[in-house]
C-alpha positions in Angstrom: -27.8 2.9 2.3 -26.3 0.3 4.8 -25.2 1.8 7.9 -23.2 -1.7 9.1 -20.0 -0.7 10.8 -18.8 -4.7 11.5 -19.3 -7.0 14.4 -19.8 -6.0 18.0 -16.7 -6.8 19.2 -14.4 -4.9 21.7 -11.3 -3.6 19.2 -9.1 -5.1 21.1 -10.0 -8.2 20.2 -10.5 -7.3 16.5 -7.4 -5.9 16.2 -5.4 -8.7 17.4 -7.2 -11.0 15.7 -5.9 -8.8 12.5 -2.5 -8.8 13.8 -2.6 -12.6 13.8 -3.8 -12.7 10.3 -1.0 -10.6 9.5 1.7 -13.1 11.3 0.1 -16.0 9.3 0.0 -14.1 5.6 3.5 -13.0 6.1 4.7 -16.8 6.8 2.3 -19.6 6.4 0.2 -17.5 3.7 3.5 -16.8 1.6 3.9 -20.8 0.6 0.2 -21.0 0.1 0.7 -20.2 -4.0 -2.3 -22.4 -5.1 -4.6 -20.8 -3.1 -3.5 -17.2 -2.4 -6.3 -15.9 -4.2 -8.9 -17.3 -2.8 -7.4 -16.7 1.0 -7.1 -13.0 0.0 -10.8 -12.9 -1.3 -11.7 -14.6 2.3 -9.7 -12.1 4.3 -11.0 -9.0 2.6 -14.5 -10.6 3.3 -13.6 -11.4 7.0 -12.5 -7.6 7.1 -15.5 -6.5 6.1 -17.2 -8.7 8.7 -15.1 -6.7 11.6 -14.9 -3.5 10.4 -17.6 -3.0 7.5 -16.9 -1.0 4.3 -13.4 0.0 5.7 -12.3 -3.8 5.1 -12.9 -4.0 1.6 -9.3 -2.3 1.4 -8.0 -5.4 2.2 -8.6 -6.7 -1.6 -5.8 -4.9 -2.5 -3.7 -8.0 -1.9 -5.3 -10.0 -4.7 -3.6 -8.1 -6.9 -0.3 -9.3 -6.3 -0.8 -13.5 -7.3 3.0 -14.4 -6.0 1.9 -13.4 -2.5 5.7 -12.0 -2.7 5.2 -8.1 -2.0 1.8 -8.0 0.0 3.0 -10.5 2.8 5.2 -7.9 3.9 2.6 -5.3 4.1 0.2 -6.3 7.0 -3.3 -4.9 5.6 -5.5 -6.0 8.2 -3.7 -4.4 10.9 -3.1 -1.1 9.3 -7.1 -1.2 8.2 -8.1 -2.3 12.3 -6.1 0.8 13.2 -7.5 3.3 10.7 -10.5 1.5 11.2 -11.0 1.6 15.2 -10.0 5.2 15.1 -13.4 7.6 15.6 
């Protein structure tokens, strides 16, 4: 079994990096309809990278195409809380 639990990084830093992903899906990332799938795919993978298995939550959000209900939902940060909890 892997035992990765994401990149070395102080939380801090991971979770406002999270919070800015956040900012950008629930403005930018909302007019982004071409693409929304495939920067949802990349964000659960860039979860994963920070906080291992605990950021695959974040594909979730490729469920919803329109990018009109999960931009209000900010994934990253709740899974960088939950996540840098021990």
């Amino acid at each position: 079994m892997i035992d990765y639990h994401g990149l070395p990084l102080p939380n801090w830093s991971k979770i406002a990096f999270c919070i800015g992903c956040d900012l950008f899906d629930m403005t930018i990332g909302r007019l982004l309809l071409g693409v929304s799938i495939f920067t949802d795919v990349v964000g659960a993978l860039v979860m994963f990278l920070l906080w291992g298995p605990k950021g695959i939550f974040a594909l979730w959000e490729v469920l919803d195409p329109t990018e009109q209900i999960d931009g209000f939902i900010p994934t990253n940060t709740i899974i960088a809380l939950a996540a840098s909890r021990k």
